[in-house]
MARBA-712650 format. One record per residue (C-alpha): residue number from 1; y, z, x. Coordinates in pm, whole numbers, padded with zeros to 5 digits, always signed. Layout:
# residues N
<atom bakol="NUM" py="Y" pz="Z" px="X"/>
...
# end
This chain:
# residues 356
<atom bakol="1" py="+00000" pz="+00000" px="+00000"/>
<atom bakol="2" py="+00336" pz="-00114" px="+00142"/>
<atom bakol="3" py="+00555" pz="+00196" px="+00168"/>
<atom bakol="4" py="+00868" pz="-00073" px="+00075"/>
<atom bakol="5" py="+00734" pz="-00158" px="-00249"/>
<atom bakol="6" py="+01013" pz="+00034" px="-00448"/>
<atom bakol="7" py="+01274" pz="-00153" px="-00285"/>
<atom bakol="8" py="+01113" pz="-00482" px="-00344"/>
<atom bakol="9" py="+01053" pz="-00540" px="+00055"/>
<atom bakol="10" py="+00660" pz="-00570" px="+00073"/>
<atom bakol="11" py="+00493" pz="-00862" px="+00216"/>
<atom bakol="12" py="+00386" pz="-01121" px="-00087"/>
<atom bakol="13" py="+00718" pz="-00946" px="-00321"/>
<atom bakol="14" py="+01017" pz="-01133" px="-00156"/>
<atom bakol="15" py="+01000" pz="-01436" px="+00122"/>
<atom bakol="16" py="+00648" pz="-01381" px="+00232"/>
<atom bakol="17" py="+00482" pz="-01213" px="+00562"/>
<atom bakol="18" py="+00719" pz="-01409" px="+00769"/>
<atom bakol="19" py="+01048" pz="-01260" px="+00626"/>
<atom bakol="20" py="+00908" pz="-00900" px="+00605"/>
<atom bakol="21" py="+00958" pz="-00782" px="+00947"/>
<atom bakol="22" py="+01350" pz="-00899" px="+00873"/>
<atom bakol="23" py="+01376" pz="-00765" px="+00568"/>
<atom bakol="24" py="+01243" pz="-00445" px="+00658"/>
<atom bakol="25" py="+01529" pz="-00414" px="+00942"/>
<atom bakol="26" py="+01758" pz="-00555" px="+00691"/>
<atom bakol="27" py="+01645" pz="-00253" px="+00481"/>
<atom bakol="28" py="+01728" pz="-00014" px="+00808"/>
<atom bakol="29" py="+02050" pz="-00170" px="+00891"/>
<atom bakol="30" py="+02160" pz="-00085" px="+00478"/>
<atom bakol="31" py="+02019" pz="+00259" px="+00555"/>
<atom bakol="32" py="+02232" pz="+00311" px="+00843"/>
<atom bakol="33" py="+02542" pz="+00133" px="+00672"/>
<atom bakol="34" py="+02488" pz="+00362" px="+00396"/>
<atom bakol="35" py="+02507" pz="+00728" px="+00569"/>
<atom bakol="36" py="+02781" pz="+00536" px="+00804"/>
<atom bakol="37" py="+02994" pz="+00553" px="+00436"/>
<atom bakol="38" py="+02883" pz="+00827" px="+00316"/>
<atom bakol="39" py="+03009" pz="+01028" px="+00643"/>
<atom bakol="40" py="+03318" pz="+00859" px="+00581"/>
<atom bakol="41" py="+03378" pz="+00951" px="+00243"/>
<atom bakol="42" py="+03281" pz="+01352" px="+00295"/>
<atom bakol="43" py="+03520" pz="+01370" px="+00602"/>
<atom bakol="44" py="+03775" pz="+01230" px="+00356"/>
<atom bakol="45" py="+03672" pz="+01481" px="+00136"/>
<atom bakol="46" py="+03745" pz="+01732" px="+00388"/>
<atom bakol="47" py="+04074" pz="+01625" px="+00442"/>
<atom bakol="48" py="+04160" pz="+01654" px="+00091"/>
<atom bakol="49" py="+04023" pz="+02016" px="+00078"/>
<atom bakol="50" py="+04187" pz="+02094" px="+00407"/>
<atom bakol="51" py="+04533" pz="+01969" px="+00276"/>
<atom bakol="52" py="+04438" pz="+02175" px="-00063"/>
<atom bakol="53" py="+04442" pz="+02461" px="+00132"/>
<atom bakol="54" py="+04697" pz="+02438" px="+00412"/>
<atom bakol="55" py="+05005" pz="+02376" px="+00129"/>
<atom bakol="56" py="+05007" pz="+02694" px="+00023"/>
<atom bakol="57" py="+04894" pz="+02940" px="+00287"/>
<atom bakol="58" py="+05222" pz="+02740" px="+00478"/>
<atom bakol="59" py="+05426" pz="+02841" px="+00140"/>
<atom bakol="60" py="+05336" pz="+03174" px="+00085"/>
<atom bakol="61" py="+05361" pz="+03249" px="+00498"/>
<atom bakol="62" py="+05709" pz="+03114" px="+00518"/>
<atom bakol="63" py="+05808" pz="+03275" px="+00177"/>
<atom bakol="64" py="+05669" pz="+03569" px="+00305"/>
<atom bakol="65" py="+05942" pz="+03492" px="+00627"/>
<atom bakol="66" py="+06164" pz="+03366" px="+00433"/>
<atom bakol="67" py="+06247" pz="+03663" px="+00252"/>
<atom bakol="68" py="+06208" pz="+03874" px="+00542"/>
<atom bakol="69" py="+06537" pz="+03709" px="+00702"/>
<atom bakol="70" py="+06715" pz="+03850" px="+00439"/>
<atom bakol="71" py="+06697" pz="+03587" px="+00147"/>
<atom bakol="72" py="+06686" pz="+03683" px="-00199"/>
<atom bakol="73" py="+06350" pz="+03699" px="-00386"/>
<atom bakol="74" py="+06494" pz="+03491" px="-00645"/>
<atom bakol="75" py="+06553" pz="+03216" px="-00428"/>
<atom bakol="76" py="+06276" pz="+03207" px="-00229"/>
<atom bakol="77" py="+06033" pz="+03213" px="-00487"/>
<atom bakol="78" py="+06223" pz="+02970" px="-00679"/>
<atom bakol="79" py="+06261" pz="+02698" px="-00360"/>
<atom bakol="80" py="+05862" pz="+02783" px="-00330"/>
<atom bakol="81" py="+05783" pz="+02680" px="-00690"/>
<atom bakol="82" py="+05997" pz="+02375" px="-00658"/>
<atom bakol="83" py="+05919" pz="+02223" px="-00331"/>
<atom bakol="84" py="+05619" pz="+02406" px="-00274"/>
<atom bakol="85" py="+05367" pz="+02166" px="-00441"/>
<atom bakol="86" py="+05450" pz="+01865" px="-00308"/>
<atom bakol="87" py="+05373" pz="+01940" px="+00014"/>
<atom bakol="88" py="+05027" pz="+01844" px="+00022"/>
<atom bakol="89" py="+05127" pz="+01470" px="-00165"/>
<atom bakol="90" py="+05412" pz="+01435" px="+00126"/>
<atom bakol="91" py="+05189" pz="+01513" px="+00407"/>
<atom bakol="92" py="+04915" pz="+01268" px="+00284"/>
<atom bakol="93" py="+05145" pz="+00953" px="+00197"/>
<atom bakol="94" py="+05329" pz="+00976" px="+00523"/>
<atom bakol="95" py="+04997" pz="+01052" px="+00756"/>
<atom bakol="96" py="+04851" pz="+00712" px="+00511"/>
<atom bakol="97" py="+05174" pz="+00506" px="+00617"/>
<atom bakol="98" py="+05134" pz="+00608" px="+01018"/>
<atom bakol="99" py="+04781" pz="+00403" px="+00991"/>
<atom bakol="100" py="+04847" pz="+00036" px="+01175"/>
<atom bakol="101" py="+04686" pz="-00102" px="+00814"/>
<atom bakol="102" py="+04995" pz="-00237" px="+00672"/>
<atom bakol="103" py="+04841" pz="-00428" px="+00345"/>
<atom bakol="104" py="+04658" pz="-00167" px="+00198"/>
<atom bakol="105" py="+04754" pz="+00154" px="+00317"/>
<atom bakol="106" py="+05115" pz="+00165" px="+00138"/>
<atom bakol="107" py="+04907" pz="+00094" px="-00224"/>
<atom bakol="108" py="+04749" pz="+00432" px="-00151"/>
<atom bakol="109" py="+05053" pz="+00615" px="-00084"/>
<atom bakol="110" py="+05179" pz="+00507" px="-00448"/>
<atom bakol="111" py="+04846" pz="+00532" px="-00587"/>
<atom bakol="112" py="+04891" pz="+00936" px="-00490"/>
<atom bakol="113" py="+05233" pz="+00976" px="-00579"/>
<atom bakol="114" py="+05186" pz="+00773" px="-00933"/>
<atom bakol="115" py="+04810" pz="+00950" px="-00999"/>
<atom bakol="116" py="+04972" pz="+01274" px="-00865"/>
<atom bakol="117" py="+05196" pz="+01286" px="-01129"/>
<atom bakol="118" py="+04999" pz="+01230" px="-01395"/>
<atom bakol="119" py="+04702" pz="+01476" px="-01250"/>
<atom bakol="120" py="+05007" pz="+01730" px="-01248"/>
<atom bakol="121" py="+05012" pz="+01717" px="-01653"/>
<atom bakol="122" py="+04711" pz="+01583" px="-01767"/>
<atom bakol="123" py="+04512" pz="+01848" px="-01541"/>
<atom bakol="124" py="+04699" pz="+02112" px="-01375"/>
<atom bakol="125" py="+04987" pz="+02204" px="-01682"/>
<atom bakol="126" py="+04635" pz="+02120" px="-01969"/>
<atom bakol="127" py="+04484" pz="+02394" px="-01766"/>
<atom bakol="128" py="+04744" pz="+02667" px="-01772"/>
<atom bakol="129" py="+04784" pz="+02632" px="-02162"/>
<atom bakol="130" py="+04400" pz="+02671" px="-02166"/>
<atom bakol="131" py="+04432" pz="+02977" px="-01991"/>
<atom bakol="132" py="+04713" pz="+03110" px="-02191"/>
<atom bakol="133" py="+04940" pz="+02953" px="-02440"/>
<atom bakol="134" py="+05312" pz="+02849" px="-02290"/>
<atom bakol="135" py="+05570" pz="+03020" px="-02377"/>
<atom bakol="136" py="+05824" pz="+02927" px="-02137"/>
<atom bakol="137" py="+06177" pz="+03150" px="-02186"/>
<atom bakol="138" py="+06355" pz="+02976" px="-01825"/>
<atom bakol="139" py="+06676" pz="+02767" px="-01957"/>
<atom bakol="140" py="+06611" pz="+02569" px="-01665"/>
<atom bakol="141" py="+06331" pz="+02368" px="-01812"/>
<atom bakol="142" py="+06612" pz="+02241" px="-02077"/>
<atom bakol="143" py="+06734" pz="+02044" px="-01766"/>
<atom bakol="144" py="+06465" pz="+01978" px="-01518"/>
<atom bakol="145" py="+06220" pz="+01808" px="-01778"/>
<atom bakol="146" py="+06530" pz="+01576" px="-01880"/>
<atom bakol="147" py="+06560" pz="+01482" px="-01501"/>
<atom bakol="148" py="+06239" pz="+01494" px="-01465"/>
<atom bakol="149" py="+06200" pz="+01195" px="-01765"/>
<atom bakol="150" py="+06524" pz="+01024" px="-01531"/>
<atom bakol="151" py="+06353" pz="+01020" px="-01223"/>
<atom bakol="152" py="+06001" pz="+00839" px="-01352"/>
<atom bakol="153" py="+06305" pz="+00597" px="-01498"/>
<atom bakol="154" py="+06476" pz="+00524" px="-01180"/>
<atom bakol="155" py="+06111" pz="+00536" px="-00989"/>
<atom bakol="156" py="+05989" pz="+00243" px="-01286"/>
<atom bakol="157" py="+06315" pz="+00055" px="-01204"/>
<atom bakol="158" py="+06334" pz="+00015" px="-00833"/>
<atom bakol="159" py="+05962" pz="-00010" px="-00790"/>
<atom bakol="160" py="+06008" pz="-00326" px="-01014"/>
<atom bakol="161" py="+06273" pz="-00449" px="-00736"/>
<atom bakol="162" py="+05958" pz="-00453" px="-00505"/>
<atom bakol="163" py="+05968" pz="-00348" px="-00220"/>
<atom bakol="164" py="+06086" pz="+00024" px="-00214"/>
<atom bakol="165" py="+06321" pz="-00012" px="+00090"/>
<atom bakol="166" py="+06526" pz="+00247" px="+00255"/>
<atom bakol="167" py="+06822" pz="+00143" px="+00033"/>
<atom bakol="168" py="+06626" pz="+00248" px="-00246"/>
<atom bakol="169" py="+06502" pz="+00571" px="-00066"/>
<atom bakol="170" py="+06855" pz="+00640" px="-00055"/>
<atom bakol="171" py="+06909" pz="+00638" px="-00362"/>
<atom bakol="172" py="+06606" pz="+00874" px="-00412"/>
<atom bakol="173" py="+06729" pz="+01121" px="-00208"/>
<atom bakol="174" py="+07063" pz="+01122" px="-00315"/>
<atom bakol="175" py="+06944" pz="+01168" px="-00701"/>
<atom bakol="176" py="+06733" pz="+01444" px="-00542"/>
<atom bakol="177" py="+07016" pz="+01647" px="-00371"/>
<atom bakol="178" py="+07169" pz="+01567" px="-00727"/>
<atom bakol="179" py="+06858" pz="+01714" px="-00912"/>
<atom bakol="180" py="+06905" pz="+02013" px="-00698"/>
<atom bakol="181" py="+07271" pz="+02111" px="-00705"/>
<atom bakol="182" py="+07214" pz="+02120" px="-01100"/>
<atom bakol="183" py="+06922" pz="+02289" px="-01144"/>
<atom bakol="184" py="+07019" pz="+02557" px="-00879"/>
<atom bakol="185" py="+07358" pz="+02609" px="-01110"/>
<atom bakol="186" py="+07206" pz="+02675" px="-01387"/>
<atom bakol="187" py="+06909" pz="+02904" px="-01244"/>
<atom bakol="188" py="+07158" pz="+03121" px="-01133"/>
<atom bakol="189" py="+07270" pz="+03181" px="-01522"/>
<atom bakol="190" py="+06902" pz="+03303" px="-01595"/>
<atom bakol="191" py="+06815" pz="+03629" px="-01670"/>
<atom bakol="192" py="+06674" pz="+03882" px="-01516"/>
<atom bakol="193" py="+06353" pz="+03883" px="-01694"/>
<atom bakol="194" py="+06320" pz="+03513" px="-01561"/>
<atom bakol="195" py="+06422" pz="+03580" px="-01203"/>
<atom bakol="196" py="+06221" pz="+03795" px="-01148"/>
<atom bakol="197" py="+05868" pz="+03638" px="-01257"/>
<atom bakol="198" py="+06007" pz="+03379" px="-00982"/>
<atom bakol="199" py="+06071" pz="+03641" px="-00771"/>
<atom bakol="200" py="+05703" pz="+03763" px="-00771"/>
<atom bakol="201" py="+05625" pz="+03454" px="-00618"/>
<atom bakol="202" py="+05698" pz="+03565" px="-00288"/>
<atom bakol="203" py="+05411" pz="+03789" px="-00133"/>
<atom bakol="204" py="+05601" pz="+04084" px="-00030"/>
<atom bakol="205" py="+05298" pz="+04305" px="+00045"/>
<atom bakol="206" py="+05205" pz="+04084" px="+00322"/>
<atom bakol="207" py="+05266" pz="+04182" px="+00679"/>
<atom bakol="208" py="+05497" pz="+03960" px="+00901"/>
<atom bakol="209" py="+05206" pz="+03876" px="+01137"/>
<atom bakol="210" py="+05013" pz="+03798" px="+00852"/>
<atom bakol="211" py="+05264" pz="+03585" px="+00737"/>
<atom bakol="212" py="+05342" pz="+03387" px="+01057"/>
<atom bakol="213" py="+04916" pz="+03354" px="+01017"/>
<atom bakol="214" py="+04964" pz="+03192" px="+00736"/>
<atom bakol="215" py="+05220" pz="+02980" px="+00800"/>
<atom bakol="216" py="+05075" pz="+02876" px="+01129"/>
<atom bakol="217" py="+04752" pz="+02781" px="+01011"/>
<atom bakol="218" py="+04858" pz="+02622" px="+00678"/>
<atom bakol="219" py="+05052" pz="+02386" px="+00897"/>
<atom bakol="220" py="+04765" pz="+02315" px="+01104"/>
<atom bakol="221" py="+04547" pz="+02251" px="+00828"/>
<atom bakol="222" py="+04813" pz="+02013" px="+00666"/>
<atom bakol="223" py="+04892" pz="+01812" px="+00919"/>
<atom bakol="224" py="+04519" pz="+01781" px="+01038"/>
<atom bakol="225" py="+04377" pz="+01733" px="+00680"/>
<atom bakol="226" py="+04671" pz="+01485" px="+00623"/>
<atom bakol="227" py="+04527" pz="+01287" px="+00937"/>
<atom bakol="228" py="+04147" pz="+01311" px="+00819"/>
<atom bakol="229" py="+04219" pz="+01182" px="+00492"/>
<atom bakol="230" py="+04448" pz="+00903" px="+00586"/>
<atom bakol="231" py="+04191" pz="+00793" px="+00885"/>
<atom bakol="232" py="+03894" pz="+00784" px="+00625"/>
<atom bakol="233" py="+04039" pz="+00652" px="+00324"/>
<atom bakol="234" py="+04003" pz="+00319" px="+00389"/>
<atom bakol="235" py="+03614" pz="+00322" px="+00474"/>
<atom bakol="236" py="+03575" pz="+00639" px="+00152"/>
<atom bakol="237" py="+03771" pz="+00294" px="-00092"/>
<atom bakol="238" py="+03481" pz="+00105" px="+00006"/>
<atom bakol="239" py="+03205" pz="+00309" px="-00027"/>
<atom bakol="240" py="+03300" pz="+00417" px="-00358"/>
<atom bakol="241" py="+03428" pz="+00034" px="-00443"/>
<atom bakol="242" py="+03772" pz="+00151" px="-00549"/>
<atom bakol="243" py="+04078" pz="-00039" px="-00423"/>
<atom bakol="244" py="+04344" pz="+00140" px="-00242"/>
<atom bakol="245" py="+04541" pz="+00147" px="-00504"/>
<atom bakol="246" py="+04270" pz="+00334" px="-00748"/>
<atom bakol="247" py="+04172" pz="+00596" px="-00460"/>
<atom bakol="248" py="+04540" pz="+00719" px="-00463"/>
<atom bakol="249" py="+04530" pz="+00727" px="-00867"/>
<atom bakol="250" py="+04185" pz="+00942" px="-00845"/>
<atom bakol="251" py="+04063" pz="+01101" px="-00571"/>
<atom bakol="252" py="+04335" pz="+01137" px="-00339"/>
<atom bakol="253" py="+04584" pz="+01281" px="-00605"/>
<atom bakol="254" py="+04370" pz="+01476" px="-00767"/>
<atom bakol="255" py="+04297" pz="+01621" px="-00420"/>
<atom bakol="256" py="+04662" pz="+01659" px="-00319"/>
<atom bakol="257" py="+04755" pz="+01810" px="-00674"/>
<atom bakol="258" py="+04488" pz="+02044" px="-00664"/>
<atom bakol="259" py="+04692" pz="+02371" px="-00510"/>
<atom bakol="260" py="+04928" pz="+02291" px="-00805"/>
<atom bakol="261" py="+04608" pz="+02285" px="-01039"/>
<atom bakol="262" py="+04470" pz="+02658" px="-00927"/>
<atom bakol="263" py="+04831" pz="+02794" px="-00919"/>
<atom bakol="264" py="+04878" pz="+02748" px="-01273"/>
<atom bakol="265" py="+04561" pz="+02875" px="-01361"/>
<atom bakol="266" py="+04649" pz="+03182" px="-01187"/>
<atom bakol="267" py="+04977" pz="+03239" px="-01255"/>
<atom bakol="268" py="+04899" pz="+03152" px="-01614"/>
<atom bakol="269" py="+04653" pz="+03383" px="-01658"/>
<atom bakol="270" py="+04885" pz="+03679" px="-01522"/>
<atom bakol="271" py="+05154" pz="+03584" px="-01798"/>
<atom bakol="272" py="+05378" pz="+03398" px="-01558"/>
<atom bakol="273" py="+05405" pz="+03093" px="-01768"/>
<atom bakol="274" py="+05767" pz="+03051" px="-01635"/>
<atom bakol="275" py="+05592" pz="+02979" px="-01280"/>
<atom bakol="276" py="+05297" pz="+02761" px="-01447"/>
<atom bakol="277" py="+05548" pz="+02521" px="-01598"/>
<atom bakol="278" py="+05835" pz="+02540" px="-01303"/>
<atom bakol="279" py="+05517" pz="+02397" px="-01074"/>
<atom bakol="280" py="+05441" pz="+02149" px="-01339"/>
<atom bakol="281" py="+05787" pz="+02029" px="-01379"/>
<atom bakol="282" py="+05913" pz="+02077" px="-01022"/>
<atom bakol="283" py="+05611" pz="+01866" px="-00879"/>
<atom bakol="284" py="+05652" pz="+01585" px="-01130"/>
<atom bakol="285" py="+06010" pz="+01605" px="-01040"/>
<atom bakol="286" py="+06020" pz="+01611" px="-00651"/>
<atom bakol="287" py="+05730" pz="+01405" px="-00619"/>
<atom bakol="288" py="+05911" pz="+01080" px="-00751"/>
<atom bakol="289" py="+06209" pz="+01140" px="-00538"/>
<atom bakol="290" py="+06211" pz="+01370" px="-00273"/>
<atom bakol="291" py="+05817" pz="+01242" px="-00180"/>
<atom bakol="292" py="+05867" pz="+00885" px="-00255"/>
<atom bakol="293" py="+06195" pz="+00927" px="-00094"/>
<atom bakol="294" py="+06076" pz="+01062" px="+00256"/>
<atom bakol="295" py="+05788" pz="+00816" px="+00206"/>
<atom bakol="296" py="+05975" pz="+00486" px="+00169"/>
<atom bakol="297" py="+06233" pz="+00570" px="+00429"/>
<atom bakol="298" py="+05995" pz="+00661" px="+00678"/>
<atom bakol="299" py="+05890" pz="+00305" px="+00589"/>
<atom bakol="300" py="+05959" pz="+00055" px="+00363"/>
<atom bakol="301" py="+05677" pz="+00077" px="+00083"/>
<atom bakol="302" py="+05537" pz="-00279" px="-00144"/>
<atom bakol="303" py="+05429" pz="-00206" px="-00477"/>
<atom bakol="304" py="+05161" pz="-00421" px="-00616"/>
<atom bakol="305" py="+05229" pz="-00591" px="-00935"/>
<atom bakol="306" py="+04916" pz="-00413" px="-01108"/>
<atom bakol="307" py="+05087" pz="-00051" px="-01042"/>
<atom bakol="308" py="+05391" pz="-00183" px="-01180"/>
<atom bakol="309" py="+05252" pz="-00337" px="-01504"/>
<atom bakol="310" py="+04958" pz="-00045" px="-01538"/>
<atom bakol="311" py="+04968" pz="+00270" px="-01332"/>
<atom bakol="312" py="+05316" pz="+00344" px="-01361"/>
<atom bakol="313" py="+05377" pz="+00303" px="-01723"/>
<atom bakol="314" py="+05098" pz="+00495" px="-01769"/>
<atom bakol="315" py="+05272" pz="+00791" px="-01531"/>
<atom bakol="316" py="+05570" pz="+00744" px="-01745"/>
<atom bakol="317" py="+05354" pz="+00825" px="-02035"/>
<atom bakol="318" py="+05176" pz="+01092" px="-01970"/>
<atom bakol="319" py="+05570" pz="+01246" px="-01813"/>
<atom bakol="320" py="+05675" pz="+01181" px="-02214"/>
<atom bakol="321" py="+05367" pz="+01485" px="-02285"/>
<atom bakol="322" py="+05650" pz="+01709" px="-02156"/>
<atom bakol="323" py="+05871" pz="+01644" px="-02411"/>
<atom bakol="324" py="+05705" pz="+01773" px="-02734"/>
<atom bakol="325" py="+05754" pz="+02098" px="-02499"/>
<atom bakol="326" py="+06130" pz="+02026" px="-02464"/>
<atom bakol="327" py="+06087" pz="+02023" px="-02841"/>
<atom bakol="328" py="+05902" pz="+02315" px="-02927"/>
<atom bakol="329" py="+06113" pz="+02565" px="-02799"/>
<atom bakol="330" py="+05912" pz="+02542" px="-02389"/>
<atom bakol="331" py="+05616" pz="+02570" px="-02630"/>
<atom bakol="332" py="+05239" pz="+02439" px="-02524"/>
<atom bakol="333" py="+04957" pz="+02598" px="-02738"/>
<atom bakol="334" py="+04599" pz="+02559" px="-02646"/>
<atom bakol="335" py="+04509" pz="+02219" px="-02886"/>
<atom bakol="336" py="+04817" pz="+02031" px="-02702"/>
<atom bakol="337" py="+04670" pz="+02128" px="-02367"/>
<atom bakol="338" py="+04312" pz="+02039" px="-02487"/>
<atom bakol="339" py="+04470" pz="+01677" px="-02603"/>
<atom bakol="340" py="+04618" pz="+01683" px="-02228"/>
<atom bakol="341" py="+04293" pz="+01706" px="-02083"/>
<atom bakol="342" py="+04120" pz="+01451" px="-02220"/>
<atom bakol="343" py="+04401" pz="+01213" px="-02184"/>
<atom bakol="344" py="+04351" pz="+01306" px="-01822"/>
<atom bakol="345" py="+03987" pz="+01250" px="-01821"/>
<atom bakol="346" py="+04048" pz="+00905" px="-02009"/>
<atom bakol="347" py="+04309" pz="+00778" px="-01732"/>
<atom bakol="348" py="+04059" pz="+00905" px="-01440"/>
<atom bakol="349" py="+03765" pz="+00691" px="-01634"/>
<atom bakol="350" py="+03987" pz="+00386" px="-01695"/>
<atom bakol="351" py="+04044" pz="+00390" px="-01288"/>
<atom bakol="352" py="+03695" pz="+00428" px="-01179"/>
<atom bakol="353" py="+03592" pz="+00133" px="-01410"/>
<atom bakol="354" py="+03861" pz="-00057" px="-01365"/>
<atom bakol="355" py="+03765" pz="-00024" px="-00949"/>
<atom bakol="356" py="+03447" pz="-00208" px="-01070"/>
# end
């Protein structure tokens, strides 16, 4: 009995005995090819999970510092919330646009930032309004989630103007430092209540070596899990059959977005639904222009014509889920974060078959 009979190899079952001996080393050189990929893909995997963790032991460590040279709670933990999460997403899209690939990396940078977005409310704010109903008090929200609708506008509108220069980075930027003047006015007017859920963001328990710990090795596990991931992504798109584009929009964003996903959770389940939605909205915010920002002025970035047309329209979707909360008074009971959910899982399928 041939012992390649179940992969239709045997002698008789495919060209005869004089293309057995070639198919069987046909059959090796697959096998080999195979756990070549494979390696590929779980290195990329431990990239991701790298970058998952390194965001926020670097946040909480230079919180941590922050506050210890002298800044208010408030602030910190605010600046932490908002810029916090898109550390991971930043680190990954420029490490992906340092790789000499020019045609395909750049599709995965805006694969991440696009699937990043929509990960952020589809997964990670679904998941805090499992774990607790939002009930959001923070004026703030009444004008982040406004610019947080104008910045997937302005995103839509120069990625149409293919390619995202530096010009257009500029224009990023400068609606970020915008974005940031404002909402740092009116945070000021919150109450105390509010400040200081933000407040208990910061870890001040944690000693100052511990803290310059954290910092030290959450940087080293960014940048190095940024560099794993970006080296491996391109072999990981064809194992799995996915274009560049559709790794960013799955795997790589949910990866980036997934500190963002377990803070939530956590901070959700404490009652700190202030926090939960300030890391929804702030990431969803800063991603489009502070990341995509830094991103296309570190280098010029094309966007294919299927992102434009699909992906982000679909981003700018899902970003119109936030505004039943505008609605409802910062409101997001358990059924609207179930509905959230599977419109997540629905995008992520429509990717992985449409990478088919």
């Amino acid at each position: 009995m041939c012992g390649y009979r179940e992969v239709g190899l045997c002698a008789g079952e495919t060209r005869g005995q004089k293309g057995t001996t070639a198919d069987r080393n046909g059959f090796v050189v697959r096998l080999i090819l195979r756990g070549y990929l494979v390696e590929h893909v779980g290195l990329f995997v431990v990239g991701l999970a790298l970058l998952a963790a390194g965001a926020p032991l670097l946040v909480f460590g230079a919180a941590r510092l922050d506050r210890r040279a002298g800044r208010s709670p408030f602030a910190v933990g605010a600046v932490a919330i908002g810029l916090g999460p898109c550390l991971a997403g930043l680190a990954f899209d420029l490490a992906v646009l340092l790789r000499p690939v020019p045609q395909s990396m750049p599709r995965l940078a805006v694969g991440n930032i696009v699937g990043g977005n929509v990960a952020n409310i589809g997964f990670a704010l679904a998941v805090a309004a499992l774990v607790r109903p939002v009930r959001a008090t923070a004026r703030v929200f009444y004008t982040a989630i406004p610019l947080a609708f104008g910045a997937t506008l302005l995103f839509w509108f120069l990625a149409r103007i293919s390619p995202l220069s530096r010009v257009d980075a500029g224009f990023l930027l400068a609606a970020c430092a915008v974005a940031l003047v404002l909402l740092i006015r009116v945070a000021r007017r919150e109450s105390e209540d509010v400040k200081a859920e933000f407040a208990a963001w910061v870890p001040e328990r944690v000693p100052v070596w511990l803290a310059v710990l954290f910092a030290l090795a959450g940087a080293a596990a960014l940048v190095g899990g940024a560099l794993l991931a970006a080296e491996e992504a391109l072999a990981t798109a064809v194992h799995l059959k996915f274009s560049s584009l559709q790794l960013g929009t799955t795997i790589a964003a949910f990866g980036t977005t997934l500190p963002t996903c377990v803070a939530t959770g956590v901070v959700a389940r404490r009652g700190r639904v202030n926090a939960a939605l300030g890391l929804v909205v702030a990431s969803v915010l800063f991603n489009l222009l502070l990341t995509a920002g830094l991103v296309a002025m570190a280098q010029p970035v094309l966007i294919e014509e299927r992102a434009i047309m699909k992906a982000i329209p679909v981003m700018a979707l899902f970003t119109l889920l936030l505004l039943p909360v505008l609605l409802n008074d910062l409101s997001l009971p358990r059924w609207e974060g179930g509905l959230m959910l599977a419109a997540y899982a629905g995008f992520v399928i429509w990717q992985v078959l449409a990478g088919r």
